[in-house]
N, C-alpha and C positions, 0 to 999 in steps of 0.2 A: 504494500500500500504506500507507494512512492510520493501520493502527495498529500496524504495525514502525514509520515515521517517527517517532511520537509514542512509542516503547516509549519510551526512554531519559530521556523528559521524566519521568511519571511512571506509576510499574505495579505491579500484582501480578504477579512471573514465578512460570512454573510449572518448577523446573526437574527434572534428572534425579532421582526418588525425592528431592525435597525442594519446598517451599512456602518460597520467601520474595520479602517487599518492600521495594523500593526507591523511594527517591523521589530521581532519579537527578540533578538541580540539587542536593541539598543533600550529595551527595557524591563531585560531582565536581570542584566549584572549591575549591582552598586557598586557606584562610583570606588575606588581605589581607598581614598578618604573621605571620611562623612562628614555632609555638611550641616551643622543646627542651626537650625532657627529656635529662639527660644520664646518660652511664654513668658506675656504681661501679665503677672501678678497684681492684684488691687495695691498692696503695696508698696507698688515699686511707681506709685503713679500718685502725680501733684495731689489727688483729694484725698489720700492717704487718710491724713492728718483728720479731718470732718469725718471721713469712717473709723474710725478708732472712737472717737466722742461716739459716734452713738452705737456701734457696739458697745460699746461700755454702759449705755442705758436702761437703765430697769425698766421694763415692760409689766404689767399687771394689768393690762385692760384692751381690749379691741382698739380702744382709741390711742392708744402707747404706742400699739404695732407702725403707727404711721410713721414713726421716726426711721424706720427701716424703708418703706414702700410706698414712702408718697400718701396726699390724701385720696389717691383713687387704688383702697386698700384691694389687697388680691382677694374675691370670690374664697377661695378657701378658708382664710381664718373667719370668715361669716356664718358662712355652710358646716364650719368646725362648731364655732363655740353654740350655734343655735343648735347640734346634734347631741354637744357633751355640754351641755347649760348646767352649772352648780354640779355637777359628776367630779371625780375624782382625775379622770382625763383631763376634765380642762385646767382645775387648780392647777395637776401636776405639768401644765405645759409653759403656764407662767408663773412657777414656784420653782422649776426643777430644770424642767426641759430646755428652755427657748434662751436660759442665764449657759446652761452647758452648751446650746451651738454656739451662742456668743463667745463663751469660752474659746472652745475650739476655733471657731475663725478668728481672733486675733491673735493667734500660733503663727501666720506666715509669716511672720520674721522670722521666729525660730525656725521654723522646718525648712523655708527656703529664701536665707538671709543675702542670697546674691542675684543679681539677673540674670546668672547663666545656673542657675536651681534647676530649672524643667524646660526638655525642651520637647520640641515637638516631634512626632514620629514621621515622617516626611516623606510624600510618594514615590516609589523608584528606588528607597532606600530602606534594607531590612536593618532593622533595629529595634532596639526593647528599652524599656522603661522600668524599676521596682521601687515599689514604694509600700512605703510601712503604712499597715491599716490608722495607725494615726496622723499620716501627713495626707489620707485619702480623706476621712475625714475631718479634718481641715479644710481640703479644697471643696467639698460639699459642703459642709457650715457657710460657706463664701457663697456658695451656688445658692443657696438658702435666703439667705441671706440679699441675696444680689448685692454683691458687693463689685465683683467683675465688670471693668471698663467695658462699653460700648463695643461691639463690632464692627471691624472698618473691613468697607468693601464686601464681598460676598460671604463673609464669614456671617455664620447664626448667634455667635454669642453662648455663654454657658451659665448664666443665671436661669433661675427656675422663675423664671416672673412669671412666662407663658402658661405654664403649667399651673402654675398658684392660681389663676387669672381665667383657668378655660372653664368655660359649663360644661365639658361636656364630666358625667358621670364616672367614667374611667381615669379622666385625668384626678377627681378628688381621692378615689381611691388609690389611685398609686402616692399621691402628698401623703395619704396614711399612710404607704409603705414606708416613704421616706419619714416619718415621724417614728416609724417602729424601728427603723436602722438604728435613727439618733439615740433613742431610750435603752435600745438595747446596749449598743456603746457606751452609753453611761454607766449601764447596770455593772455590766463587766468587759471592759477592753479588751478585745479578741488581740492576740499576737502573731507575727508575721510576715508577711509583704504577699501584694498583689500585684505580678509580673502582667505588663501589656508589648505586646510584639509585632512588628509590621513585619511580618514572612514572605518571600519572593521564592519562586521556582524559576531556577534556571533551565537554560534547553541541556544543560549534561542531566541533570534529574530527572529532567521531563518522560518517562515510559516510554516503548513503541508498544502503545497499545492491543493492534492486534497479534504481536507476537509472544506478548506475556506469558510465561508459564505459571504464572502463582496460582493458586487454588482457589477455587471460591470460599470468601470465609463464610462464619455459622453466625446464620441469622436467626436472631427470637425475636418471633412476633408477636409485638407486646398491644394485645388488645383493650386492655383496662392502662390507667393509669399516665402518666405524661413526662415528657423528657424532663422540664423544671424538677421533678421529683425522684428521679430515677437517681440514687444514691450510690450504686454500683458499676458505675458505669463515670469512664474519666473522661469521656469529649462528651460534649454538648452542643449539638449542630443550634448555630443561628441563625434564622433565615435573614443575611443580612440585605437592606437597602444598599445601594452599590455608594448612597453617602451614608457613613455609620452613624445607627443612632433612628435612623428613619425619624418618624415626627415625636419624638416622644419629648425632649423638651419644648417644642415649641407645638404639641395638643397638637397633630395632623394624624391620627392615627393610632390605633393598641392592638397589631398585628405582635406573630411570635418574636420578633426583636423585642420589640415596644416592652413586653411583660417579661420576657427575660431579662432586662437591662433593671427592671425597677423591682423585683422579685431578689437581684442581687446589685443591692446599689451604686457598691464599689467599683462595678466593670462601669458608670456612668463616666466617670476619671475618661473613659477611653474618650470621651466626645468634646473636653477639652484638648488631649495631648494630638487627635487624628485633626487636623484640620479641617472646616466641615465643608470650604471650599474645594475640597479636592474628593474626587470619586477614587475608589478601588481600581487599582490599577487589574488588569484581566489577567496578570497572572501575583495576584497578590492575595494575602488573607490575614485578618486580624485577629488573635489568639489573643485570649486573656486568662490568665491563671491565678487561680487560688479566689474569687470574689464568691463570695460567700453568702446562701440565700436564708434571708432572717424573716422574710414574711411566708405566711399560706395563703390559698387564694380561690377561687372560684372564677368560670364563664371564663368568656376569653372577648378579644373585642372592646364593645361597646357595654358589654354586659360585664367586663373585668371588673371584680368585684372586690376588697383585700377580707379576710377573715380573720387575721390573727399572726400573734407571732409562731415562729416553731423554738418547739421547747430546746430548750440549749443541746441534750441528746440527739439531736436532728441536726445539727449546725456545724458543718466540717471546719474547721479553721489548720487552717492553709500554714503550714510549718515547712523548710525548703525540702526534710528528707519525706515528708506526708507524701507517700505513691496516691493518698485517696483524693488528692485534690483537684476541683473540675476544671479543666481547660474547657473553656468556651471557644468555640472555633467558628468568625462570625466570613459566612461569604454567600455572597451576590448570584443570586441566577438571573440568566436572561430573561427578559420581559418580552414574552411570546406573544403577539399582535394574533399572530397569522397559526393554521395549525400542522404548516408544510415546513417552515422555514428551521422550525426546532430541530427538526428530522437529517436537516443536511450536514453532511461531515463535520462540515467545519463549527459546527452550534456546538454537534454532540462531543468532539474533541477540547472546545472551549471549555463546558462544562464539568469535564473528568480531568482536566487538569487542573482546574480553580476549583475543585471538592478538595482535589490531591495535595494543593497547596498549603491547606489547612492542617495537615499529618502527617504528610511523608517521614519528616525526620522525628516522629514521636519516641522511639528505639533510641537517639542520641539522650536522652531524657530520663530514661529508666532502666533498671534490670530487670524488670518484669517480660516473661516472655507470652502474654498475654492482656491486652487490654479493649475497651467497650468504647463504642459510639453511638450515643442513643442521638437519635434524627426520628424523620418523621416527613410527611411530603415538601419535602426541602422543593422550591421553584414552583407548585402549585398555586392554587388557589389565585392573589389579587394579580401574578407573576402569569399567569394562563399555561403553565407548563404541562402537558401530556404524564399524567402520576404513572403508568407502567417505565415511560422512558426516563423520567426521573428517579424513578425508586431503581430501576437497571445502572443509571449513572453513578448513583453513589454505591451500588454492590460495588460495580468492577474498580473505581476509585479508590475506598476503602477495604477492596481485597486486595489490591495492590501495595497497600500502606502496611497489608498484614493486620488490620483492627478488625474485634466481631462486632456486630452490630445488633442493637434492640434497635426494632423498626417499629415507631407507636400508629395503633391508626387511628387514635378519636374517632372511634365509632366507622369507621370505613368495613363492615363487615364483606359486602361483597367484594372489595376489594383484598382481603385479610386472604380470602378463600383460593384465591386469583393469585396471587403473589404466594401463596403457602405452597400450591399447586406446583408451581414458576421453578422455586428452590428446588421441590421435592425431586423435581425432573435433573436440574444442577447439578444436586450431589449422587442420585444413581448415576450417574453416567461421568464423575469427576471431573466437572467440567472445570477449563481453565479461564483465565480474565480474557485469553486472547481469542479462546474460542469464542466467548460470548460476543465481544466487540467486533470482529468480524463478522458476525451475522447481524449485530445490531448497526453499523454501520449498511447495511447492503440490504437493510427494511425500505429505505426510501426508493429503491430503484422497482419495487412491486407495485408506485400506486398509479395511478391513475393522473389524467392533469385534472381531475376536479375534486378529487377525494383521496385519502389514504387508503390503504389495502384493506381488503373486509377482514383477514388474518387482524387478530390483533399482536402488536409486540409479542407479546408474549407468547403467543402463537407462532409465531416466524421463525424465532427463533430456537423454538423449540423444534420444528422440523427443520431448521436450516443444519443445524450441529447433529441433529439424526443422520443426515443425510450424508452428512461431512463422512460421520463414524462408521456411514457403511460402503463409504468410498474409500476410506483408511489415509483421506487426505483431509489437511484444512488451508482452503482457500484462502491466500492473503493479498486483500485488494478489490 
C-alpha cells in the first residue's frame, strides 16, 4: 500500500467535510531547541496591587461578592445562596470556603515568583509541564476568582466569569463541582503533581499499518457503567475539541470533554498552559496525568447534573511511583459532514495515527506488562463519525500500542451485540492489526456513487480476511 506508507511523508488529505494539507516532516519533528512563550500571571501585571486588597476582603454576604465580580454579580452565587439559604452550605462558603480560595490565590508569588514560572505548551512542540496539586490550585482560586488579565487577540481567557454567569443548568452544576474541589482541598490536601504533555508522533513511529503483525488486543465490553468511573483502567479516552477545553469555560457546551475536565478539575490547568488560539496539530495529542476526580455525577449534556463528592476511598491521588494513576488522553476526530469522505484512506489513516499519538510510548512509563483504555464512541455523535468505523479505529490503534481496552456503550445495546459478534470473529481466527486495516481500508472501493455498500463494516471485513485465509495470502494495497 505505497500510498498510505508515503501518506504521512507528504499529502493532500481529504478529510471529513474539510480539505486540508500537510507536509507531515515539517510538523512532526520539534524544533532542535524549545522555544517558551511564557504565561501572564495576575501578578506579574500593573493591577496586581488593587487585586491583593481585595483578595484580602472578607466576604459575608451576596453583596460583598461584588468586590471580586463587578456589580453585575455572576448568576451562580444567586442560584447558590437562594438553593442553600440559612443551610450549613452556605454559612460554610463565607465562613470557610470563599477566605480558603482567597487564600490560595494570593500564593502566586510564592509558587510562581518569576515571569519565566509557567510557560506555555506550544504547537509543533512536544513538551510537558508538573505541577504540585497546590500551585494547581492556586491557579484555579485565580480562575475563580477572575483575577486573570484580559485576553489579547484570539485567545479565550481562563477566568470562570462565563461559567459563573451562564443559565444554562449544566454550567451551575459543574460551579458545584468546582466548589466540591475547593472544600475538599481544604479538608485535606491531596499530595503530588499533575503532569500535562503536548505529545507529537513522528513519521519513524508512525506504523505501516496494513502490515502490522500485533494481535488484536482483549476487549471488555463494558455495558453498564462509564469511562469517568472506571477505576481500573489507566487511559481515559477524551473526546477532545481539536481547541482543548471545547466550550466549557466559556458555557458553549457539556459534551464528554466538557464533564470530564470538570468531574477532574485539575486537568482545567491544561486550558491555560494549551493556548486556546491554536488547534491540535493532526499528529498531536494532549495527555494529562495524575488529575484527580473528586465529584459524582449524573445525565450527561444538558441534563449534567453534580450529586456529591466521592468519598476519599474513591479518590486516586497521583504519587510519581502510583502505576494506578489516570492518564487522560485528550484527541480530536474529524468532523464528518459527508458519510463517504470518512471512508477514504486518507481520513481513516489520519484517525489511527492521532488515536496512536495519545499511547504509543505508554511502555517508556511503566513496568507493567499490561494496561487499560476505557473509550467509548470516540468521533461519534455531534463529530457524525460512522461508530463501526470508529470503534474499528481505535481497536487497530490501541492494538498497536499493545493496550486492552473497556469499550462503554451507554446503553448502545444493538450495537454491544454487533461489535461483540465483530471481536468474537477476530480472535477465532487470530486476526492481526494489519489484516484488519487492509480490509478496512478496501471497504470504500465496494460502494456505490450514491451510497455505501449494503455489507456493513463489519461485515466486509469479516468476509474480506475469510477470504484472504482461504487464499493463504493477504493482500497489501
Amino acid at each position: 500500500m505505497d500510498d498510505v506508507a508515503s501518506l504521512l511523508k507528504t499529502s493532500i488529505v481529504v478529510g471529513c467535510g474539510l480539505l486540508f494539507s500537510t507536509t507531515w516532516n515539517s510538523i512532526a519533528h520539534p524544533p532542535a531547541a524549545i522555544k517558551r512563550k511564557y504565561v501572564v500571571l495576575p501578578h506579574l501585571t500593573d493591577a496586581w496591587g488593587q487585586i491583593e486588597v481585595q483578595l484580602s476582603t472578607k466576604a459575608t454576604t451576596l453583596e460583598d461578592l461584588k468586590v471580586f465580580y463587578g456589580d453585575d454579580l455572576p448568576r451562580f452565587f444567586t442560584l447558590f445562596l437562594e438553593n442553600y439559604s440559612e443551610t450549613a452550605e452556605a454559612i460554610h462558603f463565607f465562613s470557610d470556603l470563599l477566605p480558603f480560595i482567597q487564600k490560595m490565590a494570593l500564593k502566586l508569588i510564592h509558587f510562581f515568583p518569576s515571569r519565566n514560572s509557567l510557560f506555555y505548551l506550544i504547537k509543533r512542540q512536544e513538551d510537558q509541564i508538573s505541577l504540585s496539586r497546590e500551585e494547581i490550585c492556586c491557579l484555579l482560586a485565580n480562575a475563580f476568582l477572575c483575577t486573570f488579565p484580559e485576553p489579547e487577540g484570539d485567545e479565550k481567557g481562563f477566568n470562570f466569569d462565563s461559567l459563573l454567569r451562564s443559565s444554562l443548568g449544566s454550567a451551575f452544576n459543574s460551579c458545584l463541582c468546582i466548589l466540591n474541589y475547593f472544600r475538599r482541598f481544604q479538608e485535606c490536601a491531596p499530595k503530588g503533581q499533575v503532569v500535562f504533555k503536548r505529545q507529537l508522533l513522528i513519521p519513524e513511529k508512525t506504523p505501516d499499518w496494513d502490515t502490522s503483525e500485533k494481535k488484536i488486543s482483549k476487549v471488555t465490553i463494558m455495558d453498564t457503567g462509564s469511562i469517568e468511573s472506571d477505576e481500573s483502567s489507566e487511559f481515559h479516552a477524551i473526546f477532545s475539541d481539536k481547541w482543548l477545553g471545547g466550550g466549557l469555560l466559556h458555557a458553549g457546551g457539556y459534551a464528554q470533554e466538557e464533564m470530564a475536565f470538570i468531574l477532574r478539575p485539575e486537568s482545567i490547568v491544561s486550558l491555560l498552559l494549551i493556548p486556546t488560539s491554536e488547534d491540535l496539530a493532526e499528529n498531536e495529542a494532549i495527555v494529562i496525568s495524575g488529575a484527580e476526580c473528586f465529584s459524582s455525577y449524573s445525565g450527561f449534556g444538558a441534563t449534567f447534573t453534580y450529586t456529591g463528592t466521592l468519598p476519599p476511598e474513591n479518590r486516586q491521588i497521583f504519587e510519581p511511583t502510583n502505576s494506578l494513576s489516570i492518564n487522560l488522553v485528550c484527541v480530536d476526530a474529524l468532523s464528518c459532514t459527508g458519510i463517504f469522505l470518512q471512508f477514504e484512506q486518507a481520513s481513516i489513516h489520519r484517525e489511527l495515527c492521532k488515536l496512536y499519538t495519545g499511547v504509543y510510548n505508554w511502555r517508556e512509563k511503566t513496568d507493567k506488562e499490561e494496561q487499560i483504555y476505557a473509550t467509548s464512541h470516540w468521533g461519534c455523535g455531534i463529530n457524525g463519525g460512522n461508530r463501526q468505523l470508529k470503534a474499528i479505529e481505535q481497536l487497530l490503534s490501541l492494538s498497536e500500542a499493545g493496550l486492552d481496552i473497556h469499550y462503554y456503550m451507554y446503553g448502545s445495546k444493538k450495537f454491544s451485540q454487533k461489535f461483540s459478534a465483530f471481536l468474537k470473529f477476530l480472535y477465532e481466527v487470530d486476526a492481526t492489526v494489519g489484516e484488519v486495516a487492509t480490509a478496512l481500508f478496501s471497504y470504500k472501493d465496494k460502494r456505490t456513487y450514491h451510497s455505501l455498500p449494503r455489507q456493513t463494516l463489519f461485515e466486509h471485513i469479516i468476509e474480506t480476511i475469510t477470504l484472504l485465509r482461504k487464499r493463504g495470502t493477504v493482500t497489501r494495497g
